[in-house]
N, C-alpha and C positions, 0 to 999 in steps of 0.2 A: 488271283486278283489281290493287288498288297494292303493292306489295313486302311493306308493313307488315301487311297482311291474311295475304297470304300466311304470310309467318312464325310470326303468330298463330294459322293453320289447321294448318301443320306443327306448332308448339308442341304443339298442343293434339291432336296426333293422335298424339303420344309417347307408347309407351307407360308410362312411368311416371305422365305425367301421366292418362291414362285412370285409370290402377289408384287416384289420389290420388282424381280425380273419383270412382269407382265408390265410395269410399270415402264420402268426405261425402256424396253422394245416399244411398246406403242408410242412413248412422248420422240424418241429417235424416229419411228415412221411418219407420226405427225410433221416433225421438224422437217423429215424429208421430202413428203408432197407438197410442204408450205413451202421451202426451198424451191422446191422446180416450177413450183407455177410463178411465186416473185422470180425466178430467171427468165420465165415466159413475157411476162410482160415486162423486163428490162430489155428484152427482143424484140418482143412488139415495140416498144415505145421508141427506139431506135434505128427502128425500121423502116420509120419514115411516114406510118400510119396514121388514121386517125388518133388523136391523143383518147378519145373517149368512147371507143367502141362496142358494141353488145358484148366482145370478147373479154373484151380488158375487162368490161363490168362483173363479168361475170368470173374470171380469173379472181378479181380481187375477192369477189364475196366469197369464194372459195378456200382463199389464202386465211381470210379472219375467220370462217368455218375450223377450218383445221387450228387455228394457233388457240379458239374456244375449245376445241374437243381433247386439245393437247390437255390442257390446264384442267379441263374439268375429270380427265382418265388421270390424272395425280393425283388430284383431289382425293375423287371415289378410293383410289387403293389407299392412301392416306386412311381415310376412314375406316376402310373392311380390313385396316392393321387394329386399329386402335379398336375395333369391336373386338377383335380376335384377343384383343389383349383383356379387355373387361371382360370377356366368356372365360378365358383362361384362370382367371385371377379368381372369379366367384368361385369358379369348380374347385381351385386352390385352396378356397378360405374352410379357416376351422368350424365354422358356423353352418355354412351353404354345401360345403364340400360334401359334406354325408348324404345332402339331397341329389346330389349331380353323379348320376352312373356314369356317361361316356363324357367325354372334354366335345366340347361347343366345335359347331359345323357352321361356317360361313355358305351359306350356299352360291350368293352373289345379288346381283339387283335385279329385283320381282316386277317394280314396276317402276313407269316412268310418269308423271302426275302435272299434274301446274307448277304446282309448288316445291314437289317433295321429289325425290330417289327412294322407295321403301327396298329395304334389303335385309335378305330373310338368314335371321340365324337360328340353328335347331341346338336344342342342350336337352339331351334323355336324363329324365328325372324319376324321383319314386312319384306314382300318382299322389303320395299325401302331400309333397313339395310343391307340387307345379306353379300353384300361385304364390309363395313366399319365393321362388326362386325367380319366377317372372316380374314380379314387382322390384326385387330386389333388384336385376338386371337393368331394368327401367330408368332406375335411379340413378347406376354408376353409370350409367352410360350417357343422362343429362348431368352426372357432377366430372365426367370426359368431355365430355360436350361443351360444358361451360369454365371448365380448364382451359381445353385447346379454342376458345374463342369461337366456338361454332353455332352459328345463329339457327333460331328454329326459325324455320323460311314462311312466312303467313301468305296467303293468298288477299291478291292486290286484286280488287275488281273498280273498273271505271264504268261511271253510268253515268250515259247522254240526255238529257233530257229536250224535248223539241216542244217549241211550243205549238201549239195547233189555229195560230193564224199569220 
């Protein structure tokens, strides 16, 4: 196997570059089922059909489904880069670095909430660190956060109130 391969094979088994790759394959498969259902119903609609059919209707919601899910799977790898970057960078520094044994582990997204996407990242510390290096991470990653323009998302609640006569 020649050098140049090699390096190519390590490249490309980075993990940022994964998470880049993960990125375009799924926004390309999105763009491709949103593609074939808008071709579905520029079939339908020419076919001589109902113009407003339970198909169509449901075609369409389908087609804005996918073109949300495209945007929002950018997004998300967008961000588990820029976390990968603040994990990297604290385990880096001259101050934090001595508390950080292994470099920061992206796991991926824990859960799915009202508001939020919580997504779990692990960095092995010495026990006397764990809270200087947690706060610390907190932080860069709200002064990343409010670099890249990125809002903390508040939960919106509406309440009805009915009168009783």
């Amino acid at each position: 196997m020649s050098s140049g391969f090699r390096g190519a094979l390590t490249w490309l088994q980075s993990s940022s570059v994964r998470l880049l790759l993960i990125a375009l394959v799924s926004t390309l498969l999105v763009r491709l089922l949103a593609s074939m259902v808008n071709r579905i119903l520029h079939l339908m609609a020419n076919g001589g059909g109902a113009p407003a059919t339970e198909a169509e209707k449901r075609a369409r919601t389908v087609a804005s489904l996918l073109r949300t899910l495209g945007t929002f799977l950018i997004v998300l790898v967008a961000v588990l880069m820029a976390l990968r970057g603040v994990g990297q960078a604290l385990a880096a520094d001259d101050a934090f670095g001595k508390l950080v044994l292994e470099p920061p582990q992206i796991l991926g997204v824990e859960a799915l909430g009202e508001s939020q996407v919580t997504i779990r990242l692990l960095m092995k510390t010495l026990p006397s660190g764990q809270c200087d290096v947690a706060r610390e991470l907190r932080r860069r990653v709200k002064v990343r956060s409010d670099r890249e323009r990125v809002a903390i998302p508040y939960p919106h609640r509406v309440i009805i109130y009915r009168s009783s006569a």
